[in-house]
N, C-alpha and C positions, 0 to 999 in steps of 0.2 A: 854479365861479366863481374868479376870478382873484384871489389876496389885498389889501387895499388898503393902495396905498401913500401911507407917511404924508409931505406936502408941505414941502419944506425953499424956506424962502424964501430970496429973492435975497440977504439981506445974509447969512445962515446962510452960504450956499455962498462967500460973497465970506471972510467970514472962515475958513471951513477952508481956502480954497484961498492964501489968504496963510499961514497958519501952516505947511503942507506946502510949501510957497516956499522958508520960512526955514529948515527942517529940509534941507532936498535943499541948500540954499545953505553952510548950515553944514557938512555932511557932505562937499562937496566944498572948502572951506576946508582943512577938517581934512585930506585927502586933499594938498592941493596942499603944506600944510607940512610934513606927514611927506613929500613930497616932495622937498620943500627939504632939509631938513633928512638926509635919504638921502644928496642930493647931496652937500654939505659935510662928510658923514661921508668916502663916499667918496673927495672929491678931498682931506680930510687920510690917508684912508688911503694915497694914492698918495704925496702927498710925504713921507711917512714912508715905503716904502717905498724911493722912490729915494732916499731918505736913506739906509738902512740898504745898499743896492746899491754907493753911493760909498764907504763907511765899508769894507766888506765890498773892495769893490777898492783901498782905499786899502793894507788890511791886507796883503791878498796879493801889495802890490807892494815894501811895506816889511817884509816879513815878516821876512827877515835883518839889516834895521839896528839891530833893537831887542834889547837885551842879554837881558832875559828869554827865553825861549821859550815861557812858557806862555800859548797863542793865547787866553785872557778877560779877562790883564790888556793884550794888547796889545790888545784892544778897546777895552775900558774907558778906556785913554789917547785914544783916537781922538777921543773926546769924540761929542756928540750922540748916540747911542743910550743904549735902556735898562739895559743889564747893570751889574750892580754887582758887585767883588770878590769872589769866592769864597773864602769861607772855610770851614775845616775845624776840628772839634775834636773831639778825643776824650776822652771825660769820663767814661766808662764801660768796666765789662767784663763780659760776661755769666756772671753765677756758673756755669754749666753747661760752656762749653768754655772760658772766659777769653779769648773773642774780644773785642778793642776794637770798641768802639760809636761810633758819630757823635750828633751831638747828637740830629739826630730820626730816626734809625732805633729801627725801631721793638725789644724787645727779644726777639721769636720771629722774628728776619731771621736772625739766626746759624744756631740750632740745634731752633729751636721747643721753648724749653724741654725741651734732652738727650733732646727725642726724634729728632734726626737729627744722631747722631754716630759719624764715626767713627774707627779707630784709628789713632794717626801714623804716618808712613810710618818703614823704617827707616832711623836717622840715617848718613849719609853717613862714611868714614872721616877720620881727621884728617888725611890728607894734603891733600884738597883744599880745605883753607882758605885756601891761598895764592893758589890762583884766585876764592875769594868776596871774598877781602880787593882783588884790583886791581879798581881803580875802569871797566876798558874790558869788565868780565866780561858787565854787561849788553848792550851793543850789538854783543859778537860770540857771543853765546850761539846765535844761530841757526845761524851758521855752524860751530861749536865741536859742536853736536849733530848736526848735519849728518854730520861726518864718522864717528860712531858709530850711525849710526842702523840698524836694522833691514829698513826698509821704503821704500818712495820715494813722497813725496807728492804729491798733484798735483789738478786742479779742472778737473773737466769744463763748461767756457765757456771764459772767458779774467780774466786780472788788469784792471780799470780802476784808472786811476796816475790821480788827483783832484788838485788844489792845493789848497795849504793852507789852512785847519788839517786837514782829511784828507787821509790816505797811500793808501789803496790798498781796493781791494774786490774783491770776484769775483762773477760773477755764472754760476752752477752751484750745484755740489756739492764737495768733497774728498774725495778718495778715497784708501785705500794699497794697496800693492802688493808684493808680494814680488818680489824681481828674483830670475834664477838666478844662479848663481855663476860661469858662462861669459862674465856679461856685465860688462866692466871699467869703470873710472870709479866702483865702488859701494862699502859698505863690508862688505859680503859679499864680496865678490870680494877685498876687502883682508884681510880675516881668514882663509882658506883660503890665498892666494896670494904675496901680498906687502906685510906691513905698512909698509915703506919710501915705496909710493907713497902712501900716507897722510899720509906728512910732507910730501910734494910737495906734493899736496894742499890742506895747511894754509899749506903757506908761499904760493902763492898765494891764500892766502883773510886772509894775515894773521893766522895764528892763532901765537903763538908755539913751540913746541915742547916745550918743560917742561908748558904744560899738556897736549899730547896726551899724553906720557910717564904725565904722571899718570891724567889720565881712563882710556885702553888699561892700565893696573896696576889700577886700583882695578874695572874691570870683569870684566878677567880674573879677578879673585878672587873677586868678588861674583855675577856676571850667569851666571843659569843658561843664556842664549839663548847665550852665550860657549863656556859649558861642551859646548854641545850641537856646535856648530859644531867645537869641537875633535875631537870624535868622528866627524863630518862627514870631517873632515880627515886624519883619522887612515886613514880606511878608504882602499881605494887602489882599489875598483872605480871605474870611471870613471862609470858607469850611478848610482853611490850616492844615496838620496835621501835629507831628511832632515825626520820629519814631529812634529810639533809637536801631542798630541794637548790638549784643554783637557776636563778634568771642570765641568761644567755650574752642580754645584752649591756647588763650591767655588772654582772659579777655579781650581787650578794645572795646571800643564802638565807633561803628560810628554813625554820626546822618544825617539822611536824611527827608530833607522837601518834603509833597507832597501836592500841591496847590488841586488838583480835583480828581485823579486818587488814589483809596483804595485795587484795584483789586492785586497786587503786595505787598501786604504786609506781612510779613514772623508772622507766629504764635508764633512762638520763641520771636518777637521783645516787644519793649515797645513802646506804641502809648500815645501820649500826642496829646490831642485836643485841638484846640483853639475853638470850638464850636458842642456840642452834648447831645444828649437827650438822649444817654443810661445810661445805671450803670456803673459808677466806673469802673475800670480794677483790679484783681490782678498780685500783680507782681511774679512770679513764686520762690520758694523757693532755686529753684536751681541754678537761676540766680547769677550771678557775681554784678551785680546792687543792688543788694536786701541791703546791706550796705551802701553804697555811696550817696543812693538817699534819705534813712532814714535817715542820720547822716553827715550832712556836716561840721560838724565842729570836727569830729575825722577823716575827708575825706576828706580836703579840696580840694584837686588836682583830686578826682573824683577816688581815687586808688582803682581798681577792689576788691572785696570780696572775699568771698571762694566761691568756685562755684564745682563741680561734677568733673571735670576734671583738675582742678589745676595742674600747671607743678610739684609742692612740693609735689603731690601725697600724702596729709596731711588729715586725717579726720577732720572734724569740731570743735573738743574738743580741738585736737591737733593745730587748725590754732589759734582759739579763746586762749588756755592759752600762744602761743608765742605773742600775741597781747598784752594782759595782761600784762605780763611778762617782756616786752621788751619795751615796748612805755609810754613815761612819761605822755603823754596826758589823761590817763584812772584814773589819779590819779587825777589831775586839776579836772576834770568834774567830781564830786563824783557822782551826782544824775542821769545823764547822764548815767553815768557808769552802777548804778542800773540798768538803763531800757535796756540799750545793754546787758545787763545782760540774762534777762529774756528773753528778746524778743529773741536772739541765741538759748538760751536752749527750747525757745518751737519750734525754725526753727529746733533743733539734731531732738528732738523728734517725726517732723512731718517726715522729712522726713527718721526717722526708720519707723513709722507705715506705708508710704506711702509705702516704699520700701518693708515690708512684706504683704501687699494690693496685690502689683501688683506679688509678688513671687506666692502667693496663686491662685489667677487666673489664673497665669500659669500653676501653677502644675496641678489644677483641668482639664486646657484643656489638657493636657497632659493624662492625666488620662483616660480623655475619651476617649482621639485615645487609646491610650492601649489596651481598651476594645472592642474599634472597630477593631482592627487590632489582637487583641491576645495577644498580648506582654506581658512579663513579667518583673519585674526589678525596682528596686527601684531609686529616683531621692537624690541626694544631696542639700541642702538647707541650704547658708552662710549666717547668718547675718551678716550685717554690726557692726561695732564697731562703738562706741557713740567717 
């Protein structure tokens, strides 16, 4: 038998069906104001917005009439937007490496309480205090290391030139390169051949000539990559090569000449030709060299890099900001500084992707014995830290 059902009379039903009336009524009230109200958010996000669009182009059109150069207070002046003055202080120093502190950094940003420190680089001779002392050191520093440099830099994409307040980006990689010594225009090819056109040079780059005199002394005496090339140079086979080998666990390099014989040459090494008709070499990113031969004038003494295996057992973010951090020389070479800059942060980044590259290929072989063999079970996979 069919359950019985209990009889709702007419007015019962009149009043549930008014009180669901005014629920379903209310609820689309509520709807239509958080509607409203969306809207009005939005069209003040817009005219903020092309607010901040006008301000922003106002900036980049008067960006040289205004005596400051620093692009947050020519904002700031513009009026109508939100930024306020930047200000800095230092009020602090961290008992461990005696790095000045800003008001709210925090106080294991330096050094993580002396557990990531390392040793100062060695100090530079007294002669070249006369080039820290002129006030033009920083905005030709790039061009001044240029002419001593090691290696030839370069970014596989292209430069994008941005308007201001940003200069420039790249969109790739950076990469170095050993040039031979056959090929002219470099500064290998000027230290075997012809240091005179090095002045050339400089005098088109605007570099004055006392400082190259000085830098070309103070490396010839200091710079073991110098010394090696002298030997380089010395030899008179024409075939001579000159190989750079680096110990793993220490960082230095030894340099060894080979007049004929190429058969003995370590894959690891860096070969410097005195004569050849291949392409370029890249210098491997993980090498200890990869600094020292780009940048001899924050390197003078040839002082190894970060490399894979470092005694300080430091990642690269971490070696790079006690560099920063700690060496007055990064301040001197402002422009310099920029390009060591960049150029480290695309070596973090290659070598994260390269290292999850080669994880991946493993895992995949791994993968496949499993399926050959049966096996079950999952792999663990650490990245590294930037």
């Amino acid at each position: 038998m069919r359950p019985r059902r209990n009889k709702v009379s007419q007015k019962q039903w009149n009043t549930e069906y008014k009180r669901q009336y005014r629920i379903r009524k209310c609820a689309k009230l509520r709807d239509e104001e958080a509607l409203i109200k969306q809207r009005q958010k939005n069209t003040t996000y817009k005219h903020q917005y092309r607010a901040r669009i006008t301000n922003v182009n106002k900036f980049c059109k008067s960006y040289s009439t205004y005596e400051t150069k620093f692009w947050w207070d020519i904002l700031y002046t513009l009026g109508e937007t939100p930024l306020s003055p930047m200000t800095f202080t230092w009020d602090r120093s961290c008992p461990y490496c005696s790095t000045m502190l800003l008001t709210d950094e925090l106080a294991e940003f330096c050094c993580n309480h002396g557990k990531r420190i390392l040793p100062l680089l060695p100090s530079y001779p007294t002669d070249i205090n006369s080039i820290f002392n002129n006030t033009n050191i920083s905005t030709l520093s790039r061009k001044l290391n240029s002419l001593f440099t090691f290696t030839a830099i370069g970014v596989q994409g292209q430069f994008v030139h941005l308007s201001p307040p940003s200069s420039v980006c790249i969109t790739g990689r950076t990469y170095h390169r050993i040039l031979p010594a056959n090929m002219p225009n470099h500064s290998i090819h000027w230290y075997l051949y012809d240091e005179q056109e090095r002045y050339l040079a400089a005098q088109s780059r605007e570099i004055p000539d006392t400082w190259v005199s000085i830098i070309q002394s103070m490396l010839t005496c200091i710079n073991p990559y110098v010394h090696s090339l002298q030997m380089l140079r010395d030899n008179s086979s024409s075939t001579a090569l000159l190989e750079l080998c680096e110990n793993t666990s220490t960082g230095e390099v030894a340099a060894i000449i080979h007049a004929n014989n190429t058969t003995s040459l370590s894959p690891r090494s860096i070969i410097i030709w005195r004569h050849t008709d291949t392409a370029p070499k890249f210098v491997n990113i993980l090498s200890s060299q990869y600094e020292p031969l780009q940048y001899p004038l924050f390197f003078p003494h040839g002082t190894p890099g970060w490399h894979a295996n470092n005694y300080y057992d430091l990642s690269q973010i971490d070696w790079y900001r006690c560099r920063l951090l700690h060496e007055q020389r990064f301040l001197i070479f402002g422009r310099l500084t920029s390009e060591y800059l960049v150029d480290m942060y695309s070596r973090v980044e290659e070598e994260r992707l390269t290292y999850i590259l080669n994880e991946k290929n493993r895992l995949n072989k791994e993968k496949k014995n499993q399926r050959r063999t049966g096996q079950k079970g999952g792999v663990l996979l650490v990245l590294p830290m930037p």
